[in-house]
C-alpha positions as CSV (number, residue, x, y, z in Angstrom):
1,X,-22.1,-9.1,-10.0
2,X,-20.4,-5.8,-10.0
3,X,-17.5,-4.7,-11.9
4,X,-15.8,-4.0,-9.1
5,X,-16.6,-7.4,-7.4
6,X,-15.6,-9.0,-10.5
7,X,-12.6,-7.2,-10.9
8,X,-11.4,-8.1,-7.2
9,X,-12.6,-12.0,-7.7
10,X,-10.4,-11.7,-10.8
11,X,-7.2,-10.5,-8.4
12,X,-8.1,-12.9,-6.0
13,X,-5.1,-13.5,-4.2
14,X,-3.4,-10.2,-5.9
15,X,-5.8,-8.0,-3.9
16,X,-3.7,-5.7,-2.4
17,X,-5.1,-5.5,1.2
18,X,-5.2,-9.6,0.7
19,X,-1.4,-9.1,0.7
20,X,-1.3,-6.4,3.4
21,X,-3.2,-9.0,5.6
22,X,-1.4,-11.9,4.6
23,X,1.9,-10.9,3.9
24,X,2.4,-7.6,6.6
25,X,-0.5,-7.9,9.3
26,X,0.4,-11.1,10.3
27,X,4.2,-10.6,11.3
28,X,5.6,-8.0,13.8
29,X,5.1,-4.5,12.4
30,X,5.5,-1.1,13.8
31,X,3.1,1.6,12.2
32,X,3.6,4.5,10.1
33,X,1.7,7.6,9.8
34,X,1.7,9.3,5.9
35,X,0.3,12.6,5.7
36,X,-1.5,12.6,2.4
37,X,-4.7,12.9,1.4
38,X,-7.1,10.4,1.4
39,X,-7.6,9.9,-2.1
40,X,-5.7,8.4,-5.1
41,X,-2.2,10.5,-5.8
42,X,1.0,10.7,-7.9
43,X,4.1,10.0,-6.0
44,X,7.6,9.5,-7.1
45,X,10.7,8.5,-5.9
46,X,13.6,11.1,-5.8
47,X,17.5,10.2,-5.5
48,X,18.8,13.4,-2.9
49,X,22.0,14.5,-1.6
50,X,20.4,13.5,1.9
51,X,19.3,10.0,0.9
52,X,15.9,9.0,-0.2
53,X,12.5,10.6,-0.4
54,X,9.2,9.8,-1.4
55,X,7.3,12.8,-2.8
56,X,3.5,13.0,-2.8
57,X,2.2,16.2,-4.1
58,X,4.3,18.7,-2.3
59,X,5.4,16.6,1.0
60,X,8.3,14.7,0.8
61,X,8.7,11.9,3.1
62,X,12.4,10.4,3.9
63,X,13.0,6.7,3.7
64,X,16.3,4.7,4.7
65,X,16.5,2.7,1.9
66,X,15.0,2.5,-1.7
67,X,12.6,-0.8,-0.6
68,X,10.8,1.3,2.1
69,X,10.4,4.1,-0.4
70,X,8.5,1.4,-2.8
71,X,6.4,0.2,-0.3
72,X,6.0,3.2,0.9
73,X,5.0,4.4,-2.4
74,X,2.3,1.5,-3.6
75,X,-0.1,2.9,0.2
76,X,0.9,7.1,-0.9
77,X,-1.1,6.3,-4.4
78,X,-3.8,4.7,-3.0
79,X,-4.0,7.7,0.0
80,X,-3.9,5.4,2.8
81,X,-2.7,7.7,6.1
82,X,-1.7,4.5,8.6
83,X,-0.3,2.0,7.2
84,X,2.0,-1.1,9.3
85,X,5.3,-1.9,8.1
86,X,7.2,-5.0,8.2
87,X,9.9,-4.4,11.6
88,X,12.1,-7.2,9.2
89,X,13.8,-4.9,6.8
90,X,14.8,-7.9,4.4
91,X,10.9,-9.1,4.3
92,X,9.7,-4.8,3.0
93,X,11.5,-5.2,-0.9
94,X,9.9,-8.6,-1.9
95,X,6.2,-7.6,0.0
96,X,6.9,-4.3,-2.4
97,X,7.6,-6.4,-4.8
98,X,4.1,-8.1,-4.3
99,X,2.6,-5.0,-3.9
100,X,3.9,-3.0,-7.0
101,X,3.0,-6.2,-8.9
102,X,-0.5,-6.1,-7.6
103,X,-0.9,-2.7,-8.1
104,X,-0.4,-3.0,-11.8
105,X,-2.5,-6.0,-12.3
106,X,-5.2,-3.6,-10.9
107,X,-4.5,-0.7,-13.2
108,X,-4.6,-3.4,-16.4
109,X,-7.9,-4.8,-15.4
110,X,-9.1,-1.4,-14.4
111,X,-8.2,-0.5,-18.3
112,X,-9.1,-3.8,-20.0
113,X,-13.1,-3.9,-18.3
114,X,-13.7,-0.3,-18.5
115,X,-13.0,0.1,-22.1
116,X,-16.4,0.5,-23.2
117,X,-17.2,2.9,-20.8
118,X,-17.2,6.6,-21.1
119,X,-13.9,8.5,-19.3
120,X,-16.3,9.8,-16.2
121,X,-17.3,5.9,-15.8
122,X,-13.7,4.9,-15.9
123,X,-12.9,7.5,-13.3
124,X,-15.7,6.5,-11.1
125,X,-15.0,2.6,-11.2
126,X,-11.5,3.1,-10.0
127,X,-11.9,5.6,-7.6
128,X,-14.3,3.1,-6.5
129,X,-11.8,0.9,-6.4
130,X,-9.6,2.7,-4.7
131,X,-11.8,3.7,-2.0
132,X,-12.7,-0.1,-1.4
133,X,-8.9,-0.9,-1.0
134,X,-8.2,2.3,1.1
135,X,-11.0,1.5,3.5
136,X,-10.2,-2.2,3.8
137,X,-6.6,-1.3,4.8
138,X,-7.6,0.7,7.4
139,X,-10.1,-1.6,8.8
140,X,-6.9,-4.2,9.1
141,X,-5.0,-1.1,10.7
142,X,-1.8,-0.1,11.3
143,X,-0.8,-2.1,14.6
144,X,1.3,-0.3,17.2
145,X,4.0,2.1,17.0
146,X,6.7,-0.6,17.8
147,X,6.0,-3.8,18.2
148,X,6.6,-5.7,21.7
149,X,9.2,-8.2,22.1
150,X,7.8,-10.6,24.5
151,X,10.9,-12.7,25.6
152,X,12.2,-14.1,28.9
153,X,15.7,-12.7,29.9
154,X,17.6,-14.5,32.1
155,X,18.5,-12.5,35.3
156,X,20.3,-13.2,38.5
């Protein structure tokens, strides 16, 4: 077995397109489209006079609230472009939660397995790793731009 593969059995059910699948795929979503590039990248999360922003490399991207930006955040590191988001606004802080959470767990195994390896073999086992998330999120995809409400009205 891989390192990789053994450090995504080891996640198991902290694999973060796991939880994307489980967790945002399978409720209503509407998509959203980040303009960064496809690899792994810094981001933070600035406090403005307008309200809130997610900064990734030199875009700034503005969020309602301070959940979205997390969420937002965990797919701008790992350079996914379309990504869904939960239309339920009180279900995005604890998926970020779960997200953020799973996110870290990856870095600490990423740092933990690796230790014996030279920095270039670090780099390439979790870019790797990256890459295999990134592409496994976009296979699940981003769903549509607003979700359809499918309900009978009553009309006379």
């Amino acid at each position: 077995m891989t390192l990789a593969g053994k450090i995504r059995e080891e996640l198991n059910a902290q694999w973060i397109p796991q939880i994307y699948l489980e967790r945002v795929r399978a409720g209503r979503t509407r998509s959203y489209h980040l303009d960064v590039p496809e690899r792994e990248n810094r981001s933070e999360i600035m406090f403005t006079l307008l309200g809130i922003e997610l900064k990734v490399g030199n875009k700034r991207f503005a969020c309602p609230d301070l959940a979205t930006a997390r969420y937002l955040q965990v797919f701008a590191r790992l350079g996914c472009r379309d990504i869904a988001v939960p239309y339920d606004i009180t279900q995005i802080s604890p998926v970020a939660d779960e997200l953020e959470t799973a996110w870290q767990r990856l870095l600490l195994l990423l740092e933990t397995e690796t230790v014996d390896l030279t920095l270039r073999g670090q780099s390439r086992i979790r870019s790797a790793m990256i890459g295999a998330i990134r592409r496994e999120i976009a296979d699940f995809g981003a769903g549509e731009a607003m979700p359809e409400f499918n309900r009978e009205t009553k009309q006379r």
